[in-house]
N, C-alpha and C positions, 0 to 999 in steps of 0.2 A: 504494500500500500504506500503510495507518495507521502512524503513530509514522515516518513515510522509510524504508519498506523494512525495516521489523523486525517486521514480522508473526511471528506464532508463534503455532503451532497444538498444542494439548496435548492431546490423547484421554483423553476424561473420561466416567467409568458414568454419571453424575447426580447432581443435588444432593441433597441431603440434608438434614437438620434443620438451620436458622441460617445458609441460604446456603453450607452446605459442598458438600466435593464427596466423595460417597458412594465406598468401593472396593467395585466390583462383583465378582461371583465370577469372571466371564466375564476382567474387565480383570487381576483379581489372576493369577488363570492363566496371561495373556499374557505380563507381567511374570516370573513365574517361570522361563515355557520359554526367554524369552528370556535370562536369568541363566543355565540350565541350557546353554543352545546354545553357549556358551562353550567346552566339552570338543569337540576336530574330531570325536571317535569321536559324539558325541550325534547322534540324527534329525534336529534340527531346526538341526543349523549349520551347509550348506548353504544354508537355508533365509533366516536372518538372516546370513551373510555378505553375500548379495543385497541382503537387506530393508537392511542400512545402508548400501550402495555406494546404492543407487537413494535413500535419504532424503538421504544426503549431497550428493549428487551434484544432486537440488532444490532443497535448500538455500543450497549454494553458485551453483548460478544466478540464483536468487532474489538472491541477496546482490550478484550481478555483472551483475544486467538493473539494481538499485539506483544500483550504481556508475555503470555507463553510463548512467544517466538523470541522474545528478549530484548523487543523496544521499549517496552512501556517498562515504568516497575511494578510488581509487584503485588507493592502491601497497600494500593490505593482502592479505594470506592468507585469502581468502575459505573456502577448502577446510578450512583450520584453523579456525576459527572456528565456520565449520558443525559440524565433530567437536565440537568445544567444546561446541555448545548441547547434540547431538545426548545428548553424552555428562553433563552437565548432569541432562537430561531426563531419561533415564533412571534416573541413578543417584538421584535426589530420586526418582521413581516405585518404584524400589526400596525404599529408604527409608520411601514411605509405604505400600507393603503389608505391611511389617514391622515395624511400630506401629502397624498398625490402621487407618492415616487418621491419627491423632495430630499429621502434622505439617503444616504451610499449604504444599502441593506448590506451589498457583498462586500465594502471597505468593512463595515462595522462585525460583521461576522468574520471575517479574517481575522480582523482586530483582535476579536476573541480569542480565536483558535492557536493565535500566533501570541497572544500571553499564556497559554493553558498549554501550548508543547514544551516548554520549559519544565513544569512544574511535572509532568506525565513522562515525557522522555528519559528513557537510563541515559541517556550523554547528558541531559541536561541543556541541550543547546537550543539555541536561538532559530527557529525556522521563519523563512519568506514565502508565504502562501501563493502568492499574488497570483503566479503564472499557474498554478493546479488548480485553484480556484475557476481563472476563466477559461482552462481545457477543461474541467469538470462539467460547466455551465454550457459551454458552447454544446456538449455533446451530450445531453440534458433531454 
């Protein structure tokens, strides 16, 4: 996996004018029912209590096939971590339906991921997401 096992995949409508990343209607939508699924009485929160057991639950394997191959350490909270990004994700993608696009979703998500591989890497070192970010996205 690119960067030691801190792949990250972020569902994106398309680019847009300057390299951006376009909100589609379709995506904007997604992000709303998901916000609205919140409420237990809502249709669709059956629906996303699922959808985040089964995200989280990849993620954090992902994070622990890492460790056992001897990128990651160890003796971390992989389960935590994963809610971290998951919740991360999300809430920046809330965010960017609610300004329009306005904010740099895939800068700020990087951002993240590129202070969190320090702390999860056995080297310890410093990763630049940048360019795996937008081969990830473009082929999305």
């Amino acid at each position: 996996m690119p960067g030691g096992g801190l792949g990250y995949s972020v569902p994106m409508a398309g680019r847009g004018p300057r390299g951006s990343y376009s909100v589609g209607r379709a995506r904007r939508e997604q992000i709303l029912v998901a916000a609205e699924a919140a409420d237990p009485a809502g249709v669709a929160h059956d629906l996303y209590v699922a959808r985040y057991a089964r995200v989280v639950a990849a993620l954090t394997a992902a994070f622990q096939r890492s460790s056992t191959a001897g990128f990651l350490h160890a003796d971390l909270d992989y389960e935590a971590i994963a809610r971290e990004c998951v919740a991360v994700a999300d809430g920046l993608q809330l965010q960017w339906v609610l300004t329009g696009g306005r904010i740099d979703l895939i800068g700020l998500i990087r951002n993240h991921l590129e202070r969190l591989a320090p702390r999860i890497l056995r080297s310890g070192r410093h990763v630049d997401l940048s360019g795996e970010m937008d081969r990830t996205l473009m082929s999305a």
